[in-house]
PAZAPA-4460 file (N, C-alpha, C; in steps of 0.05 Angstrom, whole numbers, plus 32768, in hexadecimal, padded with zeros to 4 digits):
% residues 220
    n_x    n_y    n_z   ca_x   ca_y   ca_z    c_x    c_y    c_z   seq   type   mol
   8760   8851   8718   8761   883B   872C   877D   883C   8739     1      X     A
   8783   883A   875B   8798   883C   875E   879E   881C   8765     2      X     A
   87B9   8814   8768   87C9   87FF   8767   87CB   8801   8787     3      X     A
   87E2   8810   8791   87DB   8815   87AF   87D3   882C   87C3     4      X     A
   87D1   882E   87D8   87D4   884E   87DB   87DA   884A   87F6     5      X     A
   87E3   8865   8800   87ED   886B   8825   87D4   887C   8825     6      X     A
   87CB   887F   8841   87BD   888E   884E   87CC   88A1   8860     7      X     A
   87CB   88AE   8854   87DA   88C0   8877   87BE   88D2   8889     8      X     A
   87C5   88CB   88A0   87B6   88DB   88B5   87BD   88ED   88BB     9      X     A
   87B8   8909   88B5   87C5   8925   88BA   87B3   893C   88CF    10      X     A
   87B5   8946   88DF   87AD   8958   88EE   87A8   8979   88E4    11      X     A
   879D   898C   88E8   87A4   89A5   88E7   87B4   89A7   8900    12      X     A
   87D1   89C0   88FA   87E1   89BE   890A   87CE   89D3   891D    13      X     A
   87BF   89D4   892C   87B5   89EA   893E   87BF   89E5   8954    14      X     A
   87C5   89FE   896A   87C8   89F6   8981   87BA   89EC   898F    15      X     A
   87BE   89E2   89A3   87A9   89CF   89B5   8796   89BA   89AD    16      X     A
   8797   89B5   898E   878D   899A   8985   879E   898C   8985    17      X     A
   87B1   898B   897B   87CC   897B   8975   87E5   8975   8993    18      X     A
   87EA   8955   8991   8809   895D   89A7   8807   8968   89BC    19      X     A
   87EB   895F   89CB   87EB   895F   89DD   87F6   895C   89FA    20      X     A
   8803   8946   89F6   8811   893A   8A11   882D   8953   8A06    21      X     A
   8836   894A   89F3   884F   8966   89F4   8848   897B   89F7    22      X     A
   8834   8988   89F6   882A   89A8   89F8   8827   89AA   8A1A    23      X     A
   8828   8993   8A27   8829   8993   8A43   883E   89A1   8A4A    24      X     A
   8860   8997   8A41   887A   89A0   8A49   8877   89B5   8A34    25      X     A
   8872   89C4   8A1F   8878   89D9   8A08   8869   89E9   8A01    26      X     A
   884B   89E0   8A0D   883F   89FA   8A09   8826   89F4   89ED    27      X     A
   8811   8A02   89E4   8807   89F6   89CE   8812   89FC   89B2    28      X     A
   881E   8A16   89BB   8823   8A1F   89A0   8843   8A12   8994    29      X     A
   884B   8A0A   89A9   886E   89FD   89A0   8868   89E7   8998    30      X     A
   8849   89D6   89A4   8846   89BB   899F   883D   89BD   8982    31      X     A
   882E   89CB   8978   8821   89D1   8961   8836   89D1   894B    32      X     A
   8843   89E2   8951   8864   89E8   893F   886F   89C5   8942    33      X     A
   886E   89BB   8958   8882   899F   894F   886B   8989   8942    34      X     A
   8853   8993   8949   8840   897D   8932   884C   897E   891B    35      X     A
   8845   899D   890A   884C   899F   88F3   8866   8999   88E5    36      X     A
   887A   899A   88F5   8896   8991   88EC   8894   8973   88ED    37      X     A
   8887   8962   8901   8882   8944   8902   8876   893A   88F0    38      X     A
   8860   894B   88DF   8854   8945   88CD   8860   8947   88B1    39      X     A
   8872   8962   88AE   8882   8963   8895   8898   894F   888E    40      X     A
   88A2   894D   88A7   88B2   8930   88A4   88AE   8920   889C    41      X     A
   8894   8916   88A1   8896   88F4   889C   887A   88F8   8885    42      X     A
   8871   8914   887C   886B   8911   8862   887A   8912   8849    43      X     A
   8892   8920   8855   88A5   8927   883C   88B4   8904   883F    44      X     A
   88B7   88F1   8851   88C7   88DD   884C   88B0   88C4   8848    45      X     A
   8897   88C8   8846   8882   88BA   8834   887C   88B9   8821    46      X     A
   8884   88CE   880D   8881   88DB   87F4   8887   88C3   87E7    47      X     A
   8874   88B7   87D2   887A   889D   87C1   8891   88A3   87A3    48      X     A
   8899   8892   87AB   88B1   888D   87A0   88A3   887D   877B    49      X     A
   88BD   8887   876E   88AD   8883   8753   88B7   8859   874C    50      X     A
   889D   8850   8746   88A1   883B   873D   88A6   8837   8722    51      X     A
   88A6   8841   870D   88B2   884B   86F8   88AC   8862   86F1    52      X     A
   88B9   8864   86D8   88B6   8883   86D2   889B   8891   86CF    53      X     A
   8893   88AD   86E6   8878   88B9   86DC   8862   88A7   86F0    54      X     A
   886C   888B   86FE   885A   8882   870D   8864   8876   8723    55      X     A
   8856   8888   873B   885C   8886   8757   8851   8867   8763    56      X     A
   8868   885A   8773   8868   8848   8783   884C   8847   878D    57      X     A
   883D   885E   8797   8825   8859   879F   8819   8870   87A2    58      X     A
   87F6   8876   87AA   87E9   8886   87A2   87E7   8898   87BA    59      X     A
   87F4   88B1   87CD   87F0   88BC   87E6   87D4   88CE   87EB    60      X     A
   87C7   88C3   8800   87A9   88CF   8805   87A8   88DD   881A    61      X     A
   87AA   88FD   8821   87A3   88FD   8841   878F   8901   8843    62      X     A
   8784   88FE   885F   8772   8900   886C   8775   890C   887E    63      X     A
   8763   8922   8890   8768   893B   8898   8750   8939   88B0    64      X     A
   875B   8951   88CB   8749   894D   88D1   8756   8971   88DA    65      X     A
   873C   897D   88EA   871E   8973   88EB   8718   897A   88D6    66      X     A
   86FC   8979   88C7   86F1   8979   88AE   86F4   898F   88A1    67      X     A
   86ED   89A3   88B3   86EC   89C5   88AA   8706   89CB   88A1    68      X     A
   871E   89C3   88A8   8738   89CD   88A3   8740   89CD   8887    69      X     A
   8733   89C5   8874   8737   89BF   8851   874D   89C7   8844    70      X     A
   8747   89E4   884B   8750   89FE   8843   8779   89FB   8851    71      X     A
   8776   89FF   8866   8789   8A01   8875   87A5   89EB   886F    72      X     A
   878E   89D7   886D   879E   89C2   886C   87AD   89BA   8851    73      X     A
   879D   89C4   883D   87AB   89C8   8828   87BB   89D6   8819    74      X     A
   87B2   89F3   882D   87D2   8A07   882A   87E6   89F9   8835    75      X     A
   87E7   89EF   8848   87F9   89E8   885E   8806   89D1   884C    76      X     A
   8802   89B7   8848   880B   89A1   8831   8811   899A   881A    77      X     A
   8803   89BE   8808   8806   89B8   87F0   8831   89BF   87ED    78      X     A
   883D   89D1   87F7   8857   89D2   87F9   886B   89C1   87FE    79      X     A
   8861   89B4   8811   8866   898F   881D   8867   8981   8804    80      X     A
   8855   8977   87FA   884F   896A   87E6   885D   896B   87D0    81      X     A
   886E   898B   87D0   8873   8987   87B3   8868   8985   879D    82      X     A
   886F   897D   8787   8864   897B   876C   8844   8960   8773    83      X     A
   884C   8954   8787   883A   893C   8789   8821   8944   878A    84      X     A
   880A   8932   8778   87ED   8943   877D   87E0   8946   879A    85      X     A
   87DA   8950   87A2   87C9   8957   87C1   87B4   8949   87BB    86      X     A
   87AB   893A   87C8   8793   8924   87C8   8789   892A   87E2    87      X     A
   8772   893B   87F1   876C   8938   8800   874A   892F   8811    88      X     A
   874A   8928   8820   872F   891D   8828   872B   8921   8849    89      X     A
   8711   8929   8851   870F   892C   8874   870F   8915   8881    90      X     A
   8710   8917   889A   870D   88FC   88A4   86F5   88F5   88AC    91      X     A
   86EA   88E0   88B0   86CA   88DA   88B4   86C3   88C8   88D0    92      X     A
   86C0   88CC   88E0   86BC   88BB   88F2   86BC   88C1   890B    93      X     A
   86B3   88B4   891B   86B0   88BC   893C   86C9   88B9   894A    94      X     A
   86D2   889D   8948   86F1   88A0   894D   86FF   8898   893F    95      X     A
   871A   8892   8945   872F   888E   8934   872A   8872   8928    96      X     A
   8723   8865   8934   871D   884A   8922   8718   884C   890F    97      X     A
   86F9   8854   8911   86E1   885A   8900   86EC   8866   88E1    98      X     A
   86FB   887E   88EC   870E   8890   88D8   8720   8880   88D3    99      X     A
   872C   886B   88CE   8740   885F   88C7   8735   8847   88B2   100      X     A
   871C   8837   88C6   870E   8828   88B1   86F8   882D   889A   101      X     A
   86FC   884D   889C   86EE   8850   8888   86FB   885F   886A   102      X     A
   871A   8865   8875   8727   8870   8866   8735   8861   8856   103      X     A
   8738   8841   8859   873C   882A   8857   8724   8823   8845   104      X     A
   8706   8820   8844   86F9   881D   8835   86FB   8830   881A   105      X     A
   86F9   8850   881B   86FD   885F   880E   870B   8857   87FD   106      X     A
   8727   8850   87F7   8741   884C   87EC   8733   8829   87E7   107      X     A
   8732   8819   87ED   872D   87FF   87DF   870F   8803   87D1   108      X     A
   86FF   8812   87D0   86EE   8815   87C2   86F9   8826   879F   109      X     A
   8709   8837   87A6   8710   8843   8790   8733   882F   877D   110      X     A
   8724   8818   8792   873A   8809   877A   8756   87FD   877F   111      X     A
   875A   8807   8798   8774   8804   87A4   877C   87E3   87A9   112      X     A
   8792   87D8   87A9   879C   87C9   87A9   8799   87B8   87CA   113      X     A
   87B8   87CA   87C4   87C0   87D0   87E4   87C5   87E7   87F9   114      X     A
   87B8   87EA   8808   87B6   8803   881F   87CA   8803   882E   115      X     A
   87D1   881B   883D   87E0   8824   8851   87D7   8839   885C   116      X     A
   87DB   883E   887A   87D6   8853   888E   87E3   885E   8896   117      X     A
   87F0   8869   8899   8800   8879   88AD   87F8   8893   88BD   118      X     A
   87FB   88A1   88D3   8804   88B7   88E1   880E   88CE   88D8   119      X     A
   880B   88DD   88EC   882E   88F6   88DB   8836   88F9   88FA   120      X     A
   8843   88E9   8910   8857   88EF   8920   886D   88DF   892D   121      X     A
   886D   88CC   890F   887B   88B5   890D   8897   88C4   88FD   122      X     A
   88AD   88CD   8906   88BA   88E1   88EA   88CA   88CE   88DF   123      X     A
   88CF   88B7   88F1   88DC   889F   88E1   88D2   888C   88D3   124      X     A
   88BD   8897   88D1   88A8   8882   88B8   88B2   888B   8893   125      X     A
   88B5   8880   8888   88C7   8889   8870   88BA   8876   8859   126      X     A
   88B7   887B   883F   88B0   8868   8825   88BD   884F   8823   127      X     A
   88CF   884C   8837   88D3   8833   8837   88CA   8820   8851   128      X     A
   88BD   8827   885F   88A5   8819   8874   888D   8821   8869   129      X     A
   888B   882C   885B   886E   8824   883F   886F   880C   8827   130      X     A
   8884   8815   8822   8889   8802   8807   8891   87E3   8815   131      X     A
   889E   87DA   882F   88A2   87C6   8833   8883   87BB   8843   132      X     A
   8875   87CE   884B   885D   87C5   8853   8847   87C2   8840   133      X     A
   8847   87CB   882F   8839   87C4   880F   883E   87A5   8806   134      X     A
   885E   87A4   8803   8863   8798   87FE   884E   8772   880C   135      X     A
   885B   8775   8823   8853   8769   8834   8840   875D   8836   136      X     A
   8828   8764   882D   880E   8768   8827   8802   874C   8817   137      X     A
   881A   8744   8802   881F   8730   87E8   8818   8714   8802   138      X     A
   8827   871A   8811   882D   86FA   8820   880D   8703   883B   139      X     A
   8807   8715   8848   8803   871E   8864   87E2   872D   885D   140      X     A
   87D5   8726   886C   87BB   873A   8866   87BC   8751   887A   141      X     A
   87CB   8751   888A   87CC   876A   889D   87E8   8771   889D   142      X     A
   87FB   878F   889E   8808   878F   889F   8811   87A4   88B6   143      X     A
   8826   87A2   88CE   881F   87BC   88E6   8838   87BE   88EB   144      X     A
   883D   87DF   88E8   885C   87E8   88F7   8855   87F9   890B   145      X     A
   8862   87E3   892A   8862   87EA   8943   8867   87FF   894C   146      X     A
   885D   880C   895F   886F   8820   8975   8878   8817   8981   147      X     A
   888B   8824   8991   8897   881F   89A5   8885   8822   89C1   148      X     A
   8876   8835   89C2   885A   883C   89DB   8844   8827   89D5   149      X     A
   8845   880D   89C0   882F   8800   89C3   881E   8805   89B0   150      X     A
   8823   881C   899C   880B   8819   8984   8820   8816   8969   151      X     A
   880C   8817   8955   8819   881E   8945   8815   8834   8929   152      X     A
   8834   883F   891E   8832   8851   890C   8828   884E   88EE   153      X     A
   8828   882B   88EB   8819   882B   88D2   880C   880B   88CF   154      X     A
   87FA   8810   88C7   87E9   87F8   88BB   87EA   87F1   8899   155      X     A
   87E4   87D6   889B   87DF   87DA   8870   87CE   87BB   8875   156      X     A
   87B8   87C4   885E   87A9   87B7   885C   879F   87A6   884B   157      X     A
   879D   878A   883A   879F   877B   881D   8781   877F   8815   158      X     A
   8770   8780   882E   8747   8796   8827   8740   8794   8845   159      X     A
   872C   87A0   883E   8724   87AC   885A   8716   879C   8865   160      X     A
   871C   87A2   8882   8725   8795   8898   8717   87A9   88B0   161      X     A
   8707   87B1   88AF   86F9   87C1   88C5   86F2   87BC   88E7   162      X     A
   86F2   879D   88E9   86F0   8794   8909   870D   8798   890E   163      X     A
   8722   87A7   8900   873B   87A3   890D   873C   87B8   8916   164      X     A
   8728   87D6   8914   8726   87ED   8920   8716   87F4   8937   165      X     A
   86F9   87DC   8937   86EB   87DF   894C   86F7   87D6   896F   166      X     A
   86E2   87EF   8973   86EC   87E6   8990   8706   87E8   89A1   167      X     A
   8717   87FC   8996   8731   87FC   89A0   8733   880F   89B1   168      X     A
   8748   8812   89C4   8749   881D   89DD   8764   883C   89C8   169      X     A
   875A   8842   89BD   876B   885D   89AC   877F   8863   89BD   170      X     A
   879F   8862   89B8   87B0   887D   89C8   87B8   8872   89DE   171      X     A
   87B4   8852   89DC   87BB   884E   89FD   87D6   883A   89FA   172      X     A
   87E2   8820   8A04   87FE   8813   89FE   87F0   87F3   89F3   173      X     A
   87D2   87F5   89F8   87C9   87DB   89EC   87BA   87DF   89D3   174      X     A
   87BD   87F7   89C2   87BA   87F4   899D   87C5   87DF   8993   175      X     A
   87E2   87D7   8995   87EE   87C6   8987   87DD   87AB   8987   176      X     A
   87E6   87A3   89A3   87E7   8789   89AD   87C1   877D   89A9   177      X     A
   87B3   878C   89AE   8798   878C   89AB   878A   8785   8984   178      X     A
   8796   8791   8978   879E   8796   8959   87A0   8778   8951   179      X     A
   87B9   876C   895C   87C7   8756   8955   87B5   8747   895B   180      X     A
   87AC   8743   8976   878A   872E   8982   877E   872E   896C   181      X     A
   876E   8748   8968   8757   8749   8956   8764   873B   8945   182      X     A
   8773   873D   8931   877E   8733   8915   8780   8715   8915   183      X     A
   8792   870F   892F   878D   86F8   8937   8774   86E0   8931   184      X     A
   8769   86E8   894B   8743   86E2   8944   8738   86E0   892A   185      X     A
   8742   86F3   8914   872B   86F3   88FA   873D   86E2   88EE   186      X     A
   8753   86CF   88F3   8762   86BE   88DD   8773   86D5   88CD   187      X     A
   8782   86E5   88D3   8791   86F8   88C3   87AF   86F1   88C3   188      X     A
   87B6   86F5   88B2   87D9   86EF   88AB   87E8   870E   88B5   189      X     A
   87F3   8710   88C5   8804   8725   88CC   881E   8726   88C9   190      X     A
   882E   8743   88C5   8848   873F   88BE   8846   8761   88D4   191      X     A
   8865   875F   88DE   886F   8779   88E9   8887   877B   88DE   192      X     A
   8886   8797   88DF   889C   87A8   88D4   88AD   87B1   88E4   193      X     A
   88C1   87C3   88D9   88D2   87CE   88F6   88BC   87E5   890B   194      X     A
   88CE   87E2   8923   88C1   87F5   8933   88CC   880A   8931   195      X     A
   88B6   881A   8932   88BF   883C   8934   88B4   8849   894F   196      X     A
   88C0   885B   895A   88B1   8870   8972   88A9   8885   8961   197      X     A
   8892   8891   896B   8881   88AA   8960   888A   88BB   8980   198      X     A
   887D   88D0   897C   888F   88ED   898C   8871   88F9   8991   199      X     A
   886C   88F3   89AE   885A   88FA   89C1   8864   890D   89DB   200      X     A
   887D   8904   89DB   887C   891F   89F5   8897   8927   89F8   201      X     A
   889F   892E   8A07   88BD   894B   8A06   88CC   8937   8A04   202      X     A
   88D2   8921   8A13   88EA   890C   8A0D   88EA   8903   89EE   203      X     A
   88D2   88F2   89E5   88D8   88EC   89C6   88DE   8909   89B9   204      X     A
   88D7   8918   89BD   88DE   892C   89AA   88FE   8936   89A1   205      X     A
   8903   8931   89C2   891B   893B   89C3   8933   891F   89BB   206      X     A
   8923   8911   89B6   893D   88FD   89BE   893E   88F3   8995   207      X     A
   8927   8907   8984   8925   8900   8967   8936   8917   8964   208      X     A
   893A   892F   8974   8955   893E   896D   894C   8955   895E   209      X     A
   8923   8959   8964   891D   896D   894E   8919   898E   8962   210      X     A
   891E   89A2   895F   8925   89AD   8967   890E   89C2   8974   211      X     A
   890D   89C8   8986   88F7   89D9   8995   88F4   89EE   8992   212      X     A
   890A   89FC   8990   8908   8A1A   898F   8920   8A2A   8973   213      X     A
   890E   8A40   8978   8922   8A43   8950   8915   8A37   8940   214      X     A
   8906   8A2B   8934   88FF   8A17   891D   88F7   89FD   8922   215      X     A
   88DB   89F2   892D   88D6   89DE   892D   88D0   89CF   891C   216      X     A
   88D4   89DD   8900   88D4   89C9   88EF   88EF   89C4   88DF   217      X     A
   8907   89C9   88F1   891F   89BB   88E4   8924   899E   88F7   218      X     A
   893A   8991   88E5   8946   8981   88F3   8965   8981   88FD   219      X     A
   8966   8980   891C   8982   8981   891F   8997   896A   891E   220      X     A
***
């Protein structure tokens, strides 16, 4: 039974699925390369932190898309991960909602406490905008860290909560604010966290300092 867990939403780094709007200015294959470095980042600074000895702060689940990628995706993460077990699962759903509120059921069905969601192109998302959004959870039945473009990079949830996925306009500057309505409406206790920007196109990228050419998966 787990206590809590993060969800992370992870991509196969392929070209021309991923990073789109940046593959505009870079091309697909440079965009592809800065997925994957976006994604190592802010999985290596998710990595649950030990709540005592031998037991992790919380339980990490990804979820992967598209389905077929299994294989790939698990060469690709198990090095990331480190010693940490690879827990992985496809994503299920028509859209992102759907896939979010059901990955959310998944995890409170097997016991979970308290949930969390996150991204991978948030690189400033870190175990400690998990753990304070867990936290959070104690006082708040919904918990949301903003973007700066209007959505946001992470959700946490005290149980599931599925009308807070329907119906949403995906990818556009009214995720957030739309989110907050809904939650609103159902009588929900909300708490926000700090804001972070996620890295959609040549300016965020460049202005997180990660580097384009030579190694897109260092940091400068």
């Amino acid at each position: 039974m787990m206590r809590d867990a993060l969800i992370v939403f992870v991509k196969e780094a392929r070209p021309g699925a991923v990073k789109t709007r940046l593959a505009g200015a870079i091309g697909d294959h440079a965009a592809a390369e800065a997925y994957r470095a976006l994604a190592e980042a802010e999985i290596r600074a998710t990595a649950p932190p030990s709540a005592a000895p031998g037991t992790p702060a919380y339980e990490r689940l990804f979820y992967f898309a598209p389905a077929e990628a299994h294989a790939a995706v698990v060469a690709w993460l198990t090095p990331v991960a480190g010693d940490e077990p690879l827990v992985c699962f496809p994503q299920a759903g028509a859209d992102l909602g759907v896939r979010m509120a059901q990955a959310f059921a998944e995890c409170f069905a097997r016991g979970a406490r308290r949930v969390a969601i996150v991204g991978t192109d948030v690189p400033a998302c870190s175990q400690r905008h998990v753990l304070a959004a867990l936290g959070a959870l104690d006082d708040h039945d919904v918990v949301l860290g903003p973007t700066h473009d209007g959505g946001y990079y992470l959700l946490a949830l005290s149980r599931e909560q599925p009308e807070l996925f329907r119906d949403i306009a995906w990818s556009t500057p009214a995720v957030l604010q739309v989110t907050l309505e809904r939650a609103a409406a159902l009588g929900l206790r909300v708490e926000q966290i700090e804001t972070l920007r996620d890295v959609d196109t040549l300016a965020d990228w460049q202005e997180h300092g990660l580097r384009l050419a030579g190694g897109a998966g260092e940091h400068g």
